[in-house]
N, C-alpha and C positions, 0 to 999 in steps of 0.2 A: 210501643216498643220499636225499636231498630233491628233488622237481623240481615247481615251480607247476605249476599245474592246466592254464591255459588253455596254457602252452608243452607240455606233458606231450599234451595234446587234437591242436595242431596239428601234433606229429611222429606221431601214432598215426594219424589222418585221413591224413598223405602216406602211408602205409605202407599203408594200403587203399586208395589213388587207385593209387598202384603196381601193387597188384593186380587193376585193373580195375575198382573202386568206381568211379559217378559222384563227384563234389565231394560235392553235399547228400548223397547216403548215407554216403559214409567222417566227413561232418561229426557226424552224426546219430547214427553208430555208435559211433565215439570219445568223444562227449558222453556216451553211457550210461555205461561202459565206464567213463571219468576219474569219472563222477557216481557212480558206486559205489566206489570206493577214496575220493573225500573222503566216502560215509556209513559208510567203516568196512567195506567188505565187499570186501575186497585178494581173495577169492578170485573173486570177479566180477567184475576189474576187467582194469586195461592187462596183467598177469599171465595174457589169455586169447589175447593177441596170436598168440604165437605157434601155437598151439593154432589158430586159426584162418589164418593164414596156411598151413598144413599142410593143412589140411583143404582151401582156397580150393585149392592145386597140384594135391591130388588130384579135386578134381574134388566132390566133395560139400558145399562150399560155392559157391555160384552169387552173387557180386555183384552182377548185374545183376538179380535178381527181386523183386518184388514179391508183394505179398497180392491173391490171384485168389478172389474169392466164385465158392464151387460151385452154391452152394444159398442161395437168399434165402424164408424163412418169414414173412417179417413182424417178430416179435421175437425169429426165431431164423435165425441164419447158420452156416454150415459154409465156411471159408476155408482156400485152401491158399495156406499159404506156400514154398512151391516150390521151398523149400532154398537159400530168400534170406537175408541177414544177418536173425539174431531180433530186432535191435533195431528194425531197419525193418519187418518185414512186423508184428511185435507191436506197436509202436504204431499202424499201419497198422489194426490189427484192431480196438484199442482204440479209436482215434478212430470208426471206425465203429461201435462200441457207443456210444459217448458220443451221438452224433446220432440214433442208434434209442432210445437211452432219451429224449431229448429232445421224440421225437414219439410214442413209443409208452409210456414210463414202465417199460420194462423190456426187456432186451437177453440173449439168452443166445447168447455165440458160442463157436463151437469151433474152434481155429487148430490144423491140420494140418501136420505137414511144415516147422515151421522150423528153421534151424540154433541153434543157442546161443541163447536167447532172454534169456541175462544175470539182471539182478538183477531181477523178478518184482515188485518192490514198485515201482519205476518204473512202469509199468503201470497200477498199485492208485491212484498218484498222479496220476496223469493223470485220472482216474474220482473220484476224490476232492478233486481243485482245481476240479470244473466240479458239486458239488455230492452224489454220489452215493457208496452204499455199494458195490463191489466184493470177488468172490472167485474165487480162481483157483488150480485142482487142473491140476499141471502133472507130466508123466513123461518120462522122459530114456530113450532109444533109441539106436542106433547102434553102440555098443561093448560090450564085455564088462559081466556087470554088477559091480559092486564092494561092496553092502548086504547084508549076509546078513537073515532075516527073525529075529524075535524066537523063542529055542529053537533057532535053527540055528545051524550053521557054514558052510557055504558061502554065496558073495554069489547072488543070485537079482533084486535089486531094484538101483535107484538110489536119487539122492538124492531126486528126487521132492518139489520144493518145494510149498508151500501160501503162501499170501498171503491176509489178507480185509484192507478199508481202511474206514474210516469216515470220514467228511468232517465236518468242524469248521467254523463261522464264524469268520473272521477269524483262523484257527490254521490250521499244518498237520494235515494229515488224522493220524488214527491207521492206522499201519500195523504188519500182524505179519506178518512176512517172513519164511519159516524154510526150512531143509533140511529134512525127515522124518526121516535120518539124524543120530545123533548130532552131526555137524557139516559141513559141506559137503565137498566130493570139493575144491572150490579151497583149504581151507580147508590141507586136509594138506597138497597141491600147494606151498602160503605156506610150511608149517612145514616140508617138506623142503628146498624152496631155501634156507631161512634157515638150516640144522642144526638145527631145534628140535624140542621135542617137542611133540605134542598133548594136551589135557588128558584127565583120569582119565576112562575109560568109550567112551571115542571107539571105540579100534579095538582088533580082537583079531587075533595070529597066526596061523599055518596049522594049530596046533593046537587054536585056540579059547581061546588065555589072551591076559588084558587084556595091552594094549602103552600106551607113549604114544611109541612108532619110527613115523614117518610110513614109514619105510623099508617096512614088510609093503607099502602099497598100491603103492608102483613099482620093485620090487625081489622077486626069486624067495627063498624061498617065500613066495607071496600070500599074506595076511591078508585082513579086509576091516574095513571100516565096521559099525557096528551100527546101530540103527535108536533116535534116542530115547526119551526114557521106556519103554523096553521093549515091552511088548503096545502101547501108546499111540501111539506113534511108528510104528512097524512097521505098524496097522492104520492110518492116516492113509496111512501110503506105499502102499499096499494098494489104499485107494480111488483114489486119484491115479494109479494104474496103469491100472484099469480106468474110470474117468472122462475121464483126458486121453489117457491111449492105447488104450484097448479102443472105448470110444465114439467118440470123435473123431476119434484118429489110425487105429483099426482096427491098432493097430502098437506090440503090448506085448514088454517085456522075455524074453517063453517063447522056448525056443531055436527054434522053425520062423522068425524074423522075421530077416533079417538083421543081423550086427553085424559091420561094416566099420570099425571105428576110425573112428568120424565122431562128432558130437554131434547128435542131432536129437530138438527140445521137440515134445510136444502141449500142446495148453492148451486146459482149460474155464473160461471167464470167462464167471459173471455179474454182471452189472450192472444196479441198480436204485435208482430214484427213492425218497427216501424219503415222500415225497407219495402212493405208491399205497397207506398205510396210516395211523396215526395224523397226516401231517401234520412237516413241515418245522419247526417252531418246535416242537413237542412235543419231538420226536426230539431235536433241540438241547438242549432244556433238563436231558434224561436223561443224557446225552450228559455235559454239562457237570457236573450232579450226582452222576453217575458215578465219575466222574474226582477231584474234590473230594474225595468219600469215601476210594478210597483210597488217594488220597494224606494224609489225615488220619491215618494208624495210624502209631505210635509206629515210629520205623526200626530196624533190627534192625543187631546189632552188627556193624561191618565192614565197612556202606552207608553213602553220606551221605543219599540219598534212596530214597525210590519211583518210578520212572520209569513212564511208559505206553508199552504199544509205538509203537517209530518213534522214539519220543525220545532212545537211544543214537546214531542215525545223524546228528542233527541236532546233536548237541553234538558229533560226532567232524567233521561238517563244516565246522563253526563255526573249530574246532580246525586244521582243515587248508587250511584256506582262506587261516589267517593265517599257517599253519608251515610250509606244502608236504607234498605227499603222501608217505610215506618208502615203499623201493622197496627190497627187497634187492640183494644185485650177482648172486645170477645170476640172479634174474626179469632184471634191469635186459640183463643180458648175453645172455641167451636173446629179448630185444624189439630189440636192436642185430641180433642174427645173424639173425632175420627179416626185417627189414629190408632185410639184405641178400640175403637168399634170394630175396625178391621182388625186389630190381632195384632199391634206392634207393643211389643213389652216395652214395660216404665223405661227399663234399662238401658233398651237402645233408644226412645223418644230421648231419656236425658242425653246420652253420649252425642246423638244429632241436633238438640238444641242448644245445650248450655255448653 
């Protein structure tokens, strides 16, 4: 199915007011959430609904919290998010870096304790529209893990996103937004609702042989995920382990930590002016020259272009903005039945969807 943005936003915000959201947070949380399905990232997107709304029942997602500073250093913070929506308490964290890089020219925080913290390059954007570079080494906790490490077969790790942003004048910023893992945990989640397969490399079965069966990750006998580029990927997800959760969260994927079927981010974000080294208008102009260059090389056959990261998301926005977000029917059917899990009558689900 198809469903606009802004109507797709205001049934997804009733469905956390439902569940105890204030207004502004279920508004706030929905906006990410719809803003990642129109950049193209379905596995980050209205697809987490229900996922959360399970989570919200059982008790390990908290509605009502906020981002609580533990520890204030000057240009370094330690904040828990308190097992609040991650959209809230992570921009929460982030606006608070933006204002410390502003007076001090450099921000290093470490966000503890949030639930789902979503698509990560939202974040990098926020640090990147108010002028600055951003990076953010993020680990995923609470559940089993599902990434096996590079050489292994059993899952050990998550998906373990990385994000860096660079801010552009007058452009959107450059963003590189990724899994660690060959392709995101939501990504399979997309391609099993739909019957599809994933592409070559992604996952392997319980025996360790390539698949492209989304089936291994939610179906007995377990497969798992592999880690991109091989050694590359795997050693990227590696640090993100012990960066957003050994450092910050104190709260890594090894079995003594608990894993209750929940979702819960750490995140190390820094944030920095690019003034505290060569200079604002320098930076820009490499930046720009950059760019230029390689997109000058000759396209290779089966492309139309060279793209710079970030700029898939903006052409697939571009794209859904004007065609509606497409939805398969049992994501579509699994955000209906939440819905009603949580207490929203037939009457208002129909008046907000059809």
């Amino acid at each position: 199915m198809l469903i606009d943005s802004e109507k797709l936003q205001q049934f997804v915000s009733a469905i956390f007011v439902s569940g105890g959201a204030e207004f502004s947070v279920a508004q706030e949380t929905a906006k990410h959430l719809v803003l990642a399905n129109l950049k193209g990232h379905d596995s980050h997107g209205v697809g987490m609904v229900p996922t959360y709304i399970q989570n919200l029942r059982a008790g390990t997602l908290n509605p009502t919290a906020h981002a609580k500073t533990i520890r204030d250093s000057g240009s370094v913070i330690l904040i828990d998010g308190q097992f609040g929506f991650g959209q809230i308490v992570g921009k929460e964290a982030t606006d608070i870096a933006v204002t410390r890089v502003k007076e001090n020219g450099l921000a290093c925080i470490g966000l503890r304790n949030a639930h789902h913290l979503g698509r990560i390059g939202t974040y990098g954007e926020i640090a990147g529209a108010a002028g600055f570079v951003s990076m953010h080494f993020v680990n995923v906790v609470g559940h089993e893990p599902r990434v096996s490490p590079y050489a292994g077969t059993e899952a050990r790790l998550q998906t373990n996103p990385f994000c860096c942003v660079v801010p552009r004048d007058r452009n959107e910023p450059i963003v590189l937004d990724m899994a660690t893992s060959a392709i995101a945990l939501g990504k399979v989640r997309v391609a099993y609702n739909a019957k599809k397969e994933v592409p070559d490399g992604a996952l392997v079965d319980h025996e360790g042989n390539p698949t492209n069966d989304p089936r291994v990750i939610y179906e007995k006998p377990s497969g798992t995920l592999g880690p991109f580029g091989k050694h590359k990927g795997y050693g990227l997800a590696f640090m993100c382990e012990l960066l957003g959760g050994g450092l910050v969260g104190e709260w890594t994927m090894q079995p003594d930590n608990q894993r209750v079927g929940t979702i819960v981010n750490h995140m190390l974000m820094v944030v920095l002016d690019p003034d505290l080294f060569g200079g604002h208008a320098r930076f820009q102009s490499e930046v720009s020259s950059m760019i230029d260059y390689v997109q000058s090389t000759q396209v290779a056959a089966g492309h139309d272009k060279v793209r710079i990261p970030g700029e898939p998301e903006l052409e697939s926005m571009e794209d859904r903005l004007s065609n509606k977000i497409p939805i398969d029917n049992t994501s579509w059917n699994e955000i209906l039945d939440a819905a009603k899990l949580i207490g929203m009558q037939p009457k208002d689900i129909d008046r907000l969807t059809i």
